[in-house]
Backbone of each chain as ProteinMPNN parsed JSONL, in Angstrom:
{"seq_chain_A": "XXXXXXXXXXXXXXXXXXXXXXXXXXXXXXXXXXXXXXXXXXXXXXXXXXXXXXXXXXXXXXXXXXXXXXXXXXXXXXXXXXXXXXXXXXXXXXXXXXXXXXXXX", "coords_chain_A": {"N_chain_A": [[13.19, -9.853, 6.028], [12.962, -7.879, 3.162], [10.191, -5.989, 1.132], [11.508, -5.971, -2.319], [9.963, -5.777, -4.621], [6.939, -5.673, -6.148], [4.704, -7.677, -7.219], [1.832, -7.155, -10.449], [0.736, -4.636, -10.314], [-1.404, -2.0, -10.674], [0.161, 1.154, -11.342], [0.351, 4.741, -10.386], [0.948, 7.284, -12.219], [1.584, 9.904, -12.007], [3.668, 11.916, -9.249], [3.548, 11.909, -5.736], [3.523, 14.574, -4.168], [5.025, 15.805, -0.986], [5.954, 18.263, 1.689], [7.045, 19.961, 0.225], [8.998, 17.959, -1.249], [10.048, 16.344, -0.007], [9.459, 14.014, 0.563], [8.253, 11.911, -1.296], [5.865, 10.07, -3.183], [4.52, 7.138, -5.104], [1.706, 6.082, -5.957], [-0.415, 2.997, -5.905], [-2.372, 0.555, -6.788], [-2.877, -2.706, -5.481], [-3.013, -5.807, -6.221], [-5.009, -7.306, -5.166], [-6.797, -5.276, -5.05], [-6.392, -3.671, -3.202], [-5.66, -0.272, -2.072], [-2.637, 1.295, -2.245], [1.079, 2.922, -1.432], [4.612, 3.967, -2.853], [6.785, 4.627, -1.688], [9.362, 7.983, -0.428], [11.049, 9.231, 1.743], [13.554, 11.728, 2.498], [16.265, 13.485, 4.342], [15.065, 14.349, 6.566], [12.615, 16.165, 9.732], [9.251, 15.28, 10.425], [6.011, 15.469, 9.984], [3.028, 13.751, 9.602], [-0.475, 12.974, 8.818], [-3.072, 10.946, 9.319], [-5.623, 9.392, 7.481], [-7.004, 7.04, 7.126], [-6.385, 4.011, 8.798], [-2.829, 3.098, 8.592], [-0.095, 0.961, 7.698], [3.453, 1.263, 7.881], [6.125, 0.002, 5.63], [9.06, -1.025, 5.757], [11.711, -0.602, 3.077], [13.864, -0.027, 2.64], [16.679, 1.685, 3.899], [16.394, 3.757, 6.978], [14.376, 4.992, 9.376], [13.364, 7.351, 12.268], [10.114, 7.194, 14.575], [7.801, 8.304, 15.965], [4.349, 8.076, 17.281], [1.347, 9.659, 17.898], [1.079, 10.909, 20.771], [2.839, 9.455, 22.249], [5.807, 9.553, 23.835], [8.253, 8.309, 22.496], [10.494, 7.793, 20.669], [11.146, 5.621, 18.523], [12.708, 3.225, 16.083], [12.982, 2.13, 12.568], [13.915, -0.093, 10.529], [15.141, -1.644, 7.427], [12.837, -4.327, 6.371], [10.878, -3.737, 8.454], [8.134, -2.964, 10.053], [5.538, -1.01, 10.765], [2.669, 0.648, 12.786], [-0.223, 2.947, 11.89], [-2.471, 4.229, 13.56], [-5.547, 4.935, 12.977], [-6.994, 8.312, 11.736], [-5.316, 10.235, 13.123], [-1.489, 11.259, 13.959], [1.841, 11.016, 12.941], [5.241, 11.794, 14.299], [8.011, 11.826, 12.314], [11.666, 11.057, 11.569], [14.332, 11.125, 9.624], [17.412, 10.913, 8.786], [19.062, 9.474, 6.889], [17.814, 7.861, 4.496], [14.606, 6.572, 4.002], [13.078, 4.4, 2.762], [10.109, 3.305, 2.045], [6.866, 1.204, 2.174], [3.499, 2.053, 2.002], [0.645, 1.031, 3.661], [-3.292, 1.056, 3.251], [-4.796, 0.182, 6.03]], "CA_chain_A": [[13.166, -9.884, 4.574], [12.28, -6.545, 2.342], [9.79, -6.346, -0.075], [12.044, -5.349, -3.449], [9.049, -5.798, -5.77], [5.54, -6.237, -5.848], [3.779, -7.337, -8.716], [0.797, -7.515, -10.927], [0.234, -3.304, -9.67], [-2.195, -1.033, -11.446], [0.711, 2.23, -10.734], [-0.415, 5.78, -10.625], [1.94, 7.93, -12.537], [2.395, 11.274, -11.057], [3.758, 11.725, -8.096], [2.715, 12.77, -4.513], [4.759, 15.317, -3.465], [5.29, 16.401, 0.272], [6.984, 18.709, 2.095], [8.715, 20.068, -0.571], [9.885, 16.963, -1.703], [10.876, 15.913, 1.395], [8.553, 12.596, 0.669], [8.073, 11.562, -2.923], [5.666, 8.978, -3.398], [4.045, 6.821, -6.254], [0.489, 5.187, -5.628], [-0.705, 1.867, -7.03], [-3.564, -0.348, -6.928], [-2.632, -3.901, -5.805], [-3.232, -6.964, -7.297], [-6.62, -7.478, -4.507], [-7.728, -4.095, -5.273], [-6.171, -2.189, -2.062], [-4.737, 0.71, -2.5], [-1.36, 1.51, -1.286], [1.841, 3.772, -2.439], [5.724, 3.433, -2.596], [7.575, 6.35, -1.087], [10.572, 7.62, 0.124], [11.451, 10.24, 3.433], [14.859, 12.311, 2.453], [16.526, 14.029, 5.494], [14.194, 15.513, 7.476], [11.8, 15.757, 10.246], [7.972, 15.786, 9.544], [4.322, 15.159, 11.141], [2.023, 13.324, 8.782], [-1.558, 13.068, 9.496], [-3.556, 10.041, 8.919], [-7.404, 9.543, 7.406], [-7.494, 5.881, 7.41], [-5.16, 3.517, 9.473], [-1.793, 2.82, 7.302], [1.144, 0.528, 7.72], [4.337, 1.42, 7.045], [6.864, -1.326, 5.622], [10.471, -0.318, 5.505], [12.031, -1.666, 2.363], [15.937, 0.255, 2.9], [17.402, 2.653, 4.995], [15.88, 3.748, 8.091], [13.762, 6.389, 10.464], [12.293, 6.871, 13.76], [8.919, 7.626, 14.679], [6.866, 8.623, 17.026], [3.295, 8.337, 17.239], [0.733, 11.176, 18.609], [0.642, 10.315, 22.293], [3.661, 8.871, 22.785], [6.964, 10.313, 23.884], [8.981, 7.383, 22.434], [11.371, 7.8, 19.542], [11.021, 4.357, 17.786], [13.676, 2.73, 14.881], [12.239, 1.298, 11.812], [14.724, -0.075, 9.494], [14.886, -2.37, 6.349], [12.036, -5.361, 6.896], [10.424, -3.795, 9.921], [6.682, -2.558, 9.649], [4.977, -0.144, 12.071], [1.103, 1.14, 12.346], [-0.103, 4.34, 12.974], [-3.977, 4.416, 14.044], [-7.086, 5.908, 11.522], [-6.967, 10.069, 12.097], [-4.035, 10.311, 13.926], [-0.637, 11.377, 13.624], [3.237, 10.386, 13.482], [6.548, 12.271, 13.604], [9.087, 11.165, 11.258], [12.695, 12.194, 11.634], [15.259, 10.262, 8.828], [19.235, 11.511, 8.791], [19.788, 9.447, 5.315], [16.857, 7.938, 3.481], [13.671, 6.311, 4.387], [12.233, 4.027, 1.818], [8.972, 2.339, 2.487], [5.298, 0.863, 1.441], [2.919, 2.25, 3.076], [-0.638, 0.088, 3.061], [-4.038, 1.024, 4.064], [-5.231, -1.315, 6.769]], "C_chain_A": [[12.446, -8.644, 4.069], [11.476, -7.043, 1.334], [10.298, -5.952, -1.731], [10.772, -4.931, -4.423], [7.62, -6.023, -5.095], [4.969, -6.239, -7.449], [2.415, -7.435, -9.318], [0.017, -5.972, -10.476], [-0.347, -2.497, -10.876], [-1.065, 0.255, -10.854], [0.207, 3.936, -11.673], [0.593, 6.703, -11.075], [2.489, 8.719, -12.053], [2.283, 10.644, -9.467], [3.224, 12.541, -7.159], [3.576, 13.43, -4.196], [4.664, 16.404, -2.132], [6.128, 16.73, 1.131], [8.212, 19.232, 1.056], [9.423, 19.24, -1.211], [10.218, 16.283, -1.111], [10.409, 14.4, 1.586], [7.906, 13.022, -0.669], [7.151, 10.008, -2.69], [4.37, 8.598, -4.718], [3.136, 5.818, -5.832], [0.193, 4.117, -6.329], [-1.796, 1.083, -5.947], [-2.534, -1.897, -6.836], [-3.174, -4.974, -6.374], [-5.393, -7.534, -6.463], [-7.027, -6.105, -4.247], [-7.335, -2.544, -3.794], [-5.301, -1.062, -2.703], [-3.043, 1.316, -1.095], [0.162, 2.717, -2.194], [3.385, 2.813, -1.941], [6.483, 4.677, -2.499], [8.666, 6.193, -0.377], [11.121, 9.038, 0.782], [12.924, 10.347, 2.796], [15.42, 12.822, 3.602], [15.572, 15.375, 5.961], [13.552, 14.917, 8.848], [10.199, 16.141, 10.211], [6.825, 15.129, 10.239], [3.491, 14.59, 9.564], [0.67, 12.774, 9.794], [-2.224, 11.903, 8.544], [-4.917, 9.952, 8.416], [-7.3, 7.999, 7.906], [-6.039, 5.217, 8.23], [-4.453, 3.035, 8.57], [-0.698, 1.768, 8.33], [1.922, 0.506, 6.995], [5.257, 0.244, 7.005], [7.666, -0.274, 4.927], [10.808, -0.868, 4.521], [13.738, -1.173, 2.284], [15.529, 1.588, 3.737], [16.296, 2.639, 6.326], [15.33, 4.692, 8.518], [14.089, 5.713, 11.377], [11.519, 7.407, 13.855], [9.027, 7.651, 15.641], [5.319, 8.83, 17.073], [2.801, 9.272, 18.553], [0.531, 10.314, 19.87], [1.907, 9.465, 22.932], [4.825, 10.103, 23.122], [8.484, 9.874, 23.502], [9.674, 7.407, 20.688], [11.579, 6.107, 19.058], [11.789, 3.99, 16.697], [12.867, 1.998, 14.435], [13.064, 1.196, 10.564], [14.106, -1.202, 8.485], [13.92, -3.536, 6.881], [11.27, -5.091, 8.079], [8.731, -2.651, 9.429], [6.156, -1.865, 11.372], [3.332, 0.315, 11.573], [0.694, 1.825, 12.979], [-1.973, 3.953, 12.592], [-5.022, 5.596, 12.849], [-7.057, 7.631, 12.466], [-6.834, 10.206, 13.474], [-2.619, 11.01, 13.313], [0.615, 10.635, 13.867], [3.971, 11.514, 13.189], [7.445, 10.743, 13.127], [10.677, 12.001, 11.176], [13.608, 10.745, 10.734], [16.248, 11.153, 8.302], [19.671, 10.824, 7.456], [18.648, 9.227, 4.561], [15.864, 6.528, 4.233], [12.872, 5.719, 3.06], [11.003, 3.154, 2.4], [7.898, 2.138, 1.326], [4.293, 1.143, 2.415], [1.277, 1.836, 2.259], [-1.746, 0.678, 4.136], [-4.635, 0.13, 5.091], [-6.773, -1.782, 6.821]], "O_chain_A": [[11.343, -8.383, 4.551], [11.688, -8.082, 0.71], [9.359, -5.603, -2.446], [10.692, -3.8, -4.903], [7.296, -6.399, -3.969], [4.844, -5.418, -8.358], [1.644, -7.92, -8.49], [-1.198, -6.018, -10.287], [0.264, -2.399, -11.941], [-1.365, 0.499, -9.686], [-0.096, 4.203, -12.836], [1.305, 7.027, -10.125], [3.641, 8.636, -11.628], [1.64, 9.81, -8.828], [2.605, 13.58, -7.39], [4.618, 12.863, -3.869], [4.308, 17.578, -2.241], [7.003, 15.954, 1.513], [9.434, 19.102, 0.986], [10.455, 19.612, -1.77], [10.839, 15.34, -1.601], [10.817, 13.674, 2.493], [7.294, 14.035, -1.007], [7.645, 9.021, -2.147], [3.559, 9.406, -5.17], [3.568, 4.759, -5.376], [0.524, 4.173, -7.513], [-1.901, 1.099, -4.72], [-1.718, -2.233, -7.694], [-4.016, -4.715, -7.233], [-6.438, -7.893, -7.006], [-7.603, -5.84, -3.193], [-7.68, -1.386, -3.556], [-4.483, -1.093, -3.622], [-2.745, 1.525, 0.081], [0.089, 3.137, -3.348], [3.532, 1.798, -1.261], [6.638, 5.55, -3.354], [9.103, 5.175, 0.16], [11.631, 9.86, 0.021], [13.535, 9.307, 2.554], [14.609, 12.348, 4.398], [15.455, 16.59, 5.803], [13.705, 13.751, 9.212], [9.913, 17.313, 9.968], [6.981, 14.228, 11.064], [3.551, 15.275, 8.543], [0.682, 12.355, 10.951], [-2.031, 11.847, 7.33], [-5.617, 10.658, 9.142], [-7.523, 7.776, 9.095], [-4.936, 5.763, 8.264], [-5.033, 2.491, 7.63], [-0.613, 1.903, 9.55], [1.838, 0.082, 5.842], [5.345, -0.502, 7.98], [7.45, 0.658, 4.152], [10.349, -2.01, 4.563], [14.647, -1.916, 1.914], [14.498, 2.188, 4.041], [15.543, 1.703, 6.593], [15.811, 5.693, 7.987], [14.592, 4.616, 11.622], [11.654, 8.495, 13.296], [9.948, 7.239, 16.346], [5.02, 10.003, 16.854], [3.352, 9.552, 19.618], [-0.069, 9.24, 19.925], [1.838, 8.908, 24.027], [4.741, 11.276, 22.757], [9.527, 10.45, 23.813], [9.074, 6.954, 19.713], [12.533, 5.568, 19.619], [11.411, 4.816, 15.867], [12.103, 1.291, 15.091], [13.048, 2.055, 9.682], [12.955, -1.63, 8.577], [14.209, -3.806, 8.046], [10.946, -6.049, 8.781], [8.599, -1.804, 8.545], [6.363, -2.168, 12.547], [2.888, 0.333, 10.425], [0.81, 1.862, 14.204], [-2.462, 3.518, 11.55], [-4.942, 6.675, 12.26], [-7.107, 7.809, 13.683], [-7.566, 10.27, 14.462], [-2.673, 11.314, 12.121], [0.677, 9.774, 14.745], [3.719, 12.231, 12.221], [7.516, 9.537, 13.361], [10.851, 13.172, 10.839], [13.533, 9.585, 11.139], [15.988, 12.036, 7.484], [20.554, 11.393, 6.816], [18.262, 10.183, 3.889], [16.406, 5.641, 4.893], [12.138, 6.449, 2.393], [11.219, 2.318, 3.278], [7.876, 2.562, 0.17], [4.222, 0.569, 3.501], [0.832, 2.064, 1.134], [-1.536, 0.828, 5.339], [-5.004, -0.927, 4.578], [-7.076, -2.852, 7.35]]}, "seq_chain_B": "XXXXXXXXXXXXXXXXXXXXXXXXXXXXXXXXXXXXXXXXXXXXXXXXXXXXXXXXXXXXXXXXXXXXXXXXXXXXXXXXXXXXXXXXXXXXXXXXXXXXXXXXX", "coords_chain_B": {"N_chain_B": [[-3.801, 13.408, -24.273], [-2.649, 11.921, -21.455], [-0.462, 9.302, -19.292], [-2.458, 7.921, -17.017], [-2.068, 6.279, -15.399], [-1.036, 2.596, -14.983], [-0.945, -0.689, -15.767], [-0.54, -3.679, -14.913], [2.125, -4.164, -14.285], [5.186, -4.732, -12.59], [6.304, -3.562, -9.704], [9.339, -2.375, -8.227], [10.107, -0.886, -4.955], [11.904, 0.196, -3.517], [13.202, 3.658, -4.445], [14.595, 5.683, -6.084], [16.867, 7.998, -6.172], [18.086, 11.319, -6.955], [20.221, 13.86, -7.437], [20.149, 15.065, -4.915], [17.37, 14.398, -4.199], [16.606, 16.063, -6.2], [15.193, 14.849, -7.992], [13.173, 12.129, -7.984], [11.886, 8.73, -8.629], [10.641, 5.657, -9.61], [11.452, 2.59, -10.296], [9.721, 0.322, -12.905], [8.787, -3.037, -13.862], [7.184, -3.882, -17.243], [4.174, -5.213, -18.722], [5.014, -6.039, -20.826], [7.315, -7.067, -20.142], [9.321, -4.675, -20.237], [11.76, -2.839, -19.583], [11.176, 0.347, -17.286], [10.335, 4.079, -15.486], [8.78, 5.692, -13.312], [8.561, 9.001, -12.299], [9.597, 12.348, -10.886], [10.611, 15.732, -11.088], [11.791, 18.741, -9.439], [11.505, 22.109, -8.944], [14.225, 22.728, -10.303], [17.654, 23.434, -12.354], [18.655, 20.366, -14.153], [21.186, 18.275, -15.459], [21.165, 15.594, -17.21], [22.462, 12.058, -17.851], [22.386, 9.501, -20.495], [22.467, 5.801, -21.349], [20.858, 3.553, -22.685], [18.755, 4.555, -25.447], [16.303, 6.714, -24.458], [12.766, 7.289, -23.861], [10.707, 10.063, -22.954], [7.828, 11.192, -21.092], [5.545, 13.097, -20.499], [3.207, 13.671, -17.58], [2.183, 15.191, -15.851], [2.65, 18.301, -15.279], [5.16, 20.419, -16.198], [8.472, 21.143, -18.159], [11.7, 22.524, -19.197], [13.682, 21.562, -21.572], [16.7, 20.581, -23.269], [18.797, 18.808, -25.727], [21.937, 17.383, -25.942], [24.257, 19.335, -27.654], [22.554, 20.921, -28.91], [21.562, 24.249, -28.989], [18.915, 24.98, -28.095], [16.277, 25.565, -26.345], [13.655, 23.279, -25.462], [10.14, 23.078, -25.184], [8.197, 20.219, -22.811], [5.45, 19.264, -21.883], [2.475, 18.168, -20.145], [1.071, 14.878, -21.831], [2.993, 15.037, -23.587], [6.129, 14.08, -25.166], [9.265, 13.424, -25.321], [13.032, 12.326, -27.035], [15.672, 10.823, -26.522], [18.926, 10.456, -27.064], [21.039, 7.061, -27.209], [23.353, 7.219, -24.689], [24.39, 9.695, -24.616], [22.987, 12.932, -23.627], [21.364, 15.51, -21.706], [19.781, 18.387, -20.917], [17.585, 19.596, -18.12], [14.936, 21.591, -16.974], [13.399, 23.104, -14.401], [10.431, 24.326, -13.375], [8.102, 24.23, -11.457], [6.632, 21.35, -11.524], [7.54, 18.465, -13.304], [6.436, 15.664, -14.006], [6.801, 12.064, -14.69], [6.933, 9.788, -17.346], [9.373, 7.16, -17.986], [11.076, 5.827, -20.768], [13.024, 2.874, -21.987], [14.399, 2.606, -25.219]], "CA_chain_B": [[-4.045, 12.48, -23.436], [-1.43, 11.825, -20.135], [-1.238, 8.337, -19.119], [-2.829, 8.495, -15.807], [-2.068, 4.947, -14.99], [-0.128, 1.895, -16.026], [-2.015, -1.828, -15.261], [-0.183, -5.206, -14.844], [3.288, -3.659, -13.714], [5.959, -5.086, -11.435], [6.681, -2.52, -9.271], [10.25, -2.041, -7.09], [9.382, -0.416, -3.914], [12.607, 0.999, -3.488], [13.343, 4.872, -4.893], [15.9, 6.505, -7.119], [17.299, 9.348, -5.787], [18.942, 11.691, -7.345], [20.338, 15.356, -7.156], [19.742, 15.116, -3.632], [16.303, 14.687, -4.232], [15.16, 16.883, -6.776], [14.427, 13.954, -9.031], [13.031, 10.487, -7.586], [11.819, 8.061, -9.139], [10.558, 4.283, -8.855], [11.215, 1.988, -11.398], [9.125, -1.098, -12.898], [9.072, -3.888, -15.488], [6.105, -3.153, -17.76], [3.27, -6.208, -19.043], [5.773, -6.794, -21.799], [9.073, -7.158, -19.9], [10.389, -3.811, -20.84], [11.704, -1.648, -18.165], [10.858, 1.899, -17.187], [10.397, 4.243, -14.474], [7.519, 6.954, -13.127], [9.37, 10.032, -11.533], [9.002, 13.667, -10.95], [11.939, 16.53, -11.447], [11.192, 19.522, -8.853], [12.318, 22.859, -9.7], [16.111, 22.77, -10.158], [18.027, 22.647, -13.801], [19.453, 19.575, -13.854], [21.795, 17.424, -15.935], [21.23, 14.077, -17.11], [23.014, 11.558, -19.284], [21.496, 8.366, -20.616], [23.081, 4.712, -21.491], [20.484, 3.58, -23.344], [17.816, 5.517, -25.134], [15.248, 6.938, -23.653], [11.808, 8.411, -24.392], [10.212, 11.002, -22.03], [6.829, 10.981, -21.447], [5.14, 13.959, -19.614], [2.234, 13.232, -17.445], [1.555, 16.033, -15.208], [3.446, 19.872, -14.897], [5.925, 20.305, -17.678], [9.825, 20.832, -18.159], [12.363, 22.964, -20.589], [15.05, 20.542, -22.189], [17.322, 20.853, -24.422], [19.533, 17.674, -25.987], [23.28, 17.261, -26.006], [24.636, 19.348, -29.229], [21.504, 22.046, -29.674], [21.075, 25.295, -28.229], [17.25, 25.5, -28.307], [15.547, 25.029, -25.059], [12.54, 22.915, -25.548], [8.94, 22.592, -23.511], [7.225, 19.055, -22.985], [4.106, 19.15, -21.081], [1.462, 16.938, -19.592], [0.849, 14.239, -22.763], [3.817, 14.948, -24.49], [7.13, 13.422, -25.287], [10.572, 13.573, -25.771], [13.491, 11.101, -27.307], [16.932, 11.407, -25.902], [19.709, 9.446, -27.816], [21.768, 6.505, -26.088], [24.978, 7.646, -24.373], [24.164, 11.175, -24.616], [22.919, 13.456, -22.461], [20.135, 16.456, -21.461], [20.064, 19.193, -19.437], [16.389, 19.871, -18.288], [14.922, 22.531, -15.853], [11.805, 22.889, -13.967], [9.995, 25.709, -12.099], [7.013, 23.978, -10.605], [7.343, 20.354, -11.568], [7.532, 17.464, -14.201], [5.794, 14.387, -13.762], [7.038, 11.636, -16.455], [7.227, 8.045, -17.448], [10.915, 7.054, -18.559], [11.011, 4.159, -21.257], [13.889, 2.898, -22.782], [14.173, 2.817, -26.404]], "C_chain_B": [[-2.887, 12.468, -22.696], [-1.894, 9.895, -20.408], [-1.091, 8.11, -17.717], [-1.698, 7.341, -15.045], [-1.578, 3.721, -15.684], [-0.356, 0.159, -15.428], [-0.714, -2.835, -15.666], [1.885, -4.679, -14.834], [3.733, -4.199, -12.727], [6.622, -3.832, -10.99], [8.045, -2.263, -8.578], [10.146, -0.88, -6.735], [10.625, 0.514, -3.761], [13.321, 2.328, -4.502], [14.269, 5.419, -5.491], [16.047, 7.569, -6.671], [18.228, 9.76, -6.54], [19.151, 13.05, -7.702], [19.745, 15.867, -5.826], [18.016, 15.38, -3.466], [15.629, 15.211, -5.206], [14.449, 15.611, -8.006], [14.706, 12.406, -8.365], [12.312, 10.263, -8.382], [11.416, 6.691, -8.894], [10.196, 3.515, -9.667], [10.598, 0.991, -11.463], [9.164, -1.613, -13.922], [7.469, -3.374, -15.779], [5.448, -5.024, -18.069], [4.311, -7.147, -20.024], [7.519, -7.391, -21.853], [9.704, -6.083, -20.241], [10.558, -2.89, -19.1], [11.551, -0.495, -18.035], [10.962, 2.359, -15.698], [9.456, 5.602, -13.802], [8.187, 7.657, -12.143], [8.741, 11.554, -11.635], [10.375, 14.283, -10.926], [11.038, 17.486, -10.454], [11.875, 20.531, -9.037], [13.603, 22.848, -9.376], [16.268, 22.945, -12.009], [19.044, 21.578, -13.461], [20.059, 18.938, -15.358], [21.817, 15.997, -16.235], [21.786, 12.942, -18.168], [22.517, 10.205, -19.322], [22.617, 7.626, -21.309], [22.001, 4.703, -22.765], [19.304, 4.596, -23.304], [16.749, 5.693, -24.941], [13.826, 7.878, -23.911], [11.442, 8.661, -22.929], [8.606, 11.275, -22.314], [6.34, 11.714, -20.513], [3.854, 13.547, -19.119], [1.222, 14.062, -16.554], [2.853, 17.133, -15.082], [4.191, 20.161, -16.221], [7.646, 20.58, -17.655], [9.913, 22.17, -19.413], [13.134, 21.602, -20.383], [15.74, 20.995, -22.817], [18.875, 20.023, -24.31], [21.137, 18.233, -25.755], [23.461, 18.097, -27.844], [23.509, 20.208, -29.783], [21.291, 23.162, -28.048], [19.97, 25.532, -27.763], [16.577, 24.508, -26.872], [13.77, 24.814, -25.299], [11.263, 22.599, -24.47], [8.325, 21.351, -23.789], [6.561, 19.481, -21.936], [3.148, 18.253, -20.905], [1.085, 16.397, -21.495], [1.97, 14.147, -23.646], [5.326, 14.265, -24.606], [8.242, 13.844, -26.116], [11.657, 12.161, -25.813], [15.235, 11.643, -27.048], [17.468, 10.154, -26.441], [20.425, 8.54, -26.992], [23.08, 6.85, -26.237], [25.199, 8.89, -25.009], [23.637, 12.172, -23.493], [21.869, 14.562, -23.078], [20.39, 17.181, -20.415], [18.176, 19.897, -19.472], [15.965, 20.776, -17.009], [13.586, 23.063, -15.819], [11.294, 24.111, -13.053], [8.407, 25.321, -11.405], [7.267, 22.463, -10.689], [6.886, 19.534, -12.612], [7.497, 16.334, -13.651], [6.131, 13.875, -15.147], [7.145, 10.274, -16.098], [8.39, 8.014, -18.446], [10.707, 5.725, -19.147], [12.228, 3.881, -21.542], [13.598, 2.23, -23.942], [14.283, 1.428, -27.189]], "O_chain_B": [[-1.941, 13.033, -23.246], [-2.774, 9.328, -21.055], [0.004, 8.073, -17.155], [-0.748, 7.618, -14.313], [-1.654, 3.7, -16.912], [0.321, -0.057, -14.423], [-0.036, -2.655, -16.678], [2.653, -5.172, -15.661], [2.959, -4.323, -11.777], [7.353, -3.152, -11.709], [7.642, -1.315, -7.905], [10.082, 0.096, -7.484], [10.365, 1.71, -3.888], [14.044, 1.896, -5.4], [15.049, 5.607, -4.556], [15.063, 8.294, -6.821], [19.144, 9.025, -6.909], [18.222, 13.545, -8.339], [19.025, 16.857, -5.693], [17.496, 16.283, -2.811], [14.414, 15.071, -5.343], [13.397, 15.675, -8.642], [15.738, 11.748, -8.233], [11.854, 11.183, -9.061], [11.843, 6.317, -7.801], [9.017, 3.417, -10.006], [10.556, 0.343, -10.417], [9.489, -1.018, -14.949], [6.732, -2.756, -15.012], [6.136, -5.976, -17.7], [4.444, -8.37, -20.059], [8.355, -7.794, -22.662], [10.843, -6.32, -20.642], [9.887, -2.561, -18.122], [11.93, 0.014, -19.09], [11.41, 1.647, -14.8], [9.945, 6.672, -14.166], [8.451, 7.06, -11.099], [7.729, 11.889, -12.249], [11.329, 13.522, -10.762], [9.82, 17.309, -10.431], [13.038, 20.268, -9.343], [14.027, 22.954, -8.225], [15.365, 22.694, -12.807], [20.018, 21.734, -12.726], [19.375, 19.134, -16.363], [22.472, 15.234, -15.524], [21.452, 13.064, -19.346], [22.207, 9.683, -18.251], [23.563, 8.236, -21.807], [22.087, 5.518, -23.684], [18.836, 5.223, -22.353], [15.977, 4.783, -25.244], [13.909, 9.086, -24.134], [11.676, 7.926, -21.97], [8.151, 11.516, -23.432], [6.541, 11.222, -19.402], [3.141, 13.026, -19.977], [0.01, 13.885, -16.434], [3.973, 16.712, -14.793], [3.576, 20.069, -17.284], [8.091, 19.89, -16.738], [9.048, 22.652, -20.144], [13.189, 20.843, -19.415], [15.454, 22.158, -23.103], [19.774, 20.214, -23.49], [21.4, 19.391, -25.43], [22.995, 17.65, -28.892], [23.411, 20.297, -31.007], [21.051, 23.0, -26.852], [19.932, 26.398, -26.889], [16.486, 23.311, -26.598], [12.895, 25.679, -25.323], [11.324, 22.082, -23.355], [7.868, 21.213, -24.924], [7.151, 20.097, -21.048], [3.084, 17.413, -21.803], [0.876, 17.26, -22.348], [1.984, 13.231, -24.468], [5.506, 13.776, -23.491], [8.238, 14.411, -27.208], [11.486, 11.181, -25.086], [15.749, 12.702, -27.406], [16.887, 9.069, -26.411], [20.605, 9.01, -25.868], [23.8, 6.868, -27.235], [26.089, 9.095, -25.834], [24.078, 11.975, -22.361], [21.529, 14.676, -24.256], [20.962, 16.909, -19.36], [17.634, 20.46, -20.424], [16.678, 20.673, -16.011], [12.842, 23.381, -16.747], [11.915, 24.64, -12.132], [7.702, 26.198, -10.906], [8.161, 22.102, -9.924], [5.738, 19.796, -12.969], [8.367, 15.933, -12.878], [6.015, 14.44, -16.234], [7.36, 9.733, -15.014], [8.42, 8.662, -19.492], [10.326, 4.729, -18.532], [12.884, 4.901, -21.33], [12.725, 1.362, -23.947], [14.094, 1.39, -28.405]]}, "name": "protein", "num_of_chains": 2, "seq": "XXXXXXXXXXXXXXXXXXXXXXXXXXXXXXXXXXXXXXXXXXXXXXXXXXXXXXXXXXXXXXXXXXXXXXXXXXXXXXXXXXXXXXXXXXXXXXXXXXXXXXXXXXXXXXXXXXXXXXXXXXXXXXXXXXXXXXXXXXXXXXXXXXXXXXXXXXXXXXXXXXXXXXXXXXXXXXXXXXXXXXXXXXXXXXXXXXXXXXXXXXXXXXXXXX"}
């Protein structure tokens, strides 16, 4: 099951913009005070670097990852959640579109 | 004033794409049931035509415009706003980027 909505969000207007564009995303305050965003991976491939530990939740289309230390190309489509470790990295490689929520843990 | 932030919002998680990117987007219902949508434009000129209408609400970088039916290429910038008629159209164009909140009218 995807999450379409979430409600009751404090949202942060401008956007984050990385890579060029290449990852658009819009931050918000949830309803118990965490903070989290709603973003979305265009065709590319890309290294993001972590401060705190995040989980990502797919809500359409699809990647694959790879976290730092692995050598394992990983699928993460609609409903599927992955977690990358506090200051760390992941590659990210997505051929159509990559929507997610990505939550601090 | 911008408005940084936008409190008691239903958010959908999933992204608007469009012009292969240069303008996403991620729409939400607002406190009062109205719908909208917090996006960014990245430099391109682009084309856009509206159903119903729509105010423009700059919140960070700025934009030219200029409506359906006038020559005159206009600037909005962080705080400011623009009103685009329904079932009309805009052609708007960016060289660093436009951050905005989309209402309808």
């Amino acid at each position: 099951m995807t999450t379409e909505t979430i409600a009751n969000v404090t949202l942060t207007t401008k956007a984050n913009v990385y890579f060029d564009g290449k990852c658009v995303s819009h931050g918000f305050t949830a309803a118990d005070g965490s903070k989290a965003s709603v973003g979305v991976v265009l065709p590319a491939t890309l290294t993001f670097t972590t401060g705190a530990a995040e989980t990502m939740e797919c809500v359409a289309g699809s990647c694959e990852y790879k976290l730092a230390g692995s050598d394992a190309w990983q699928r993460s489509s609609a409903g599927e959640t992955f977690s990358v470790p506090a200051n760390s990295s992941f590659d990210i490689r997505v051929t159509d579109s990559y929507h997610y929520i990505c939550r601090y843990a």
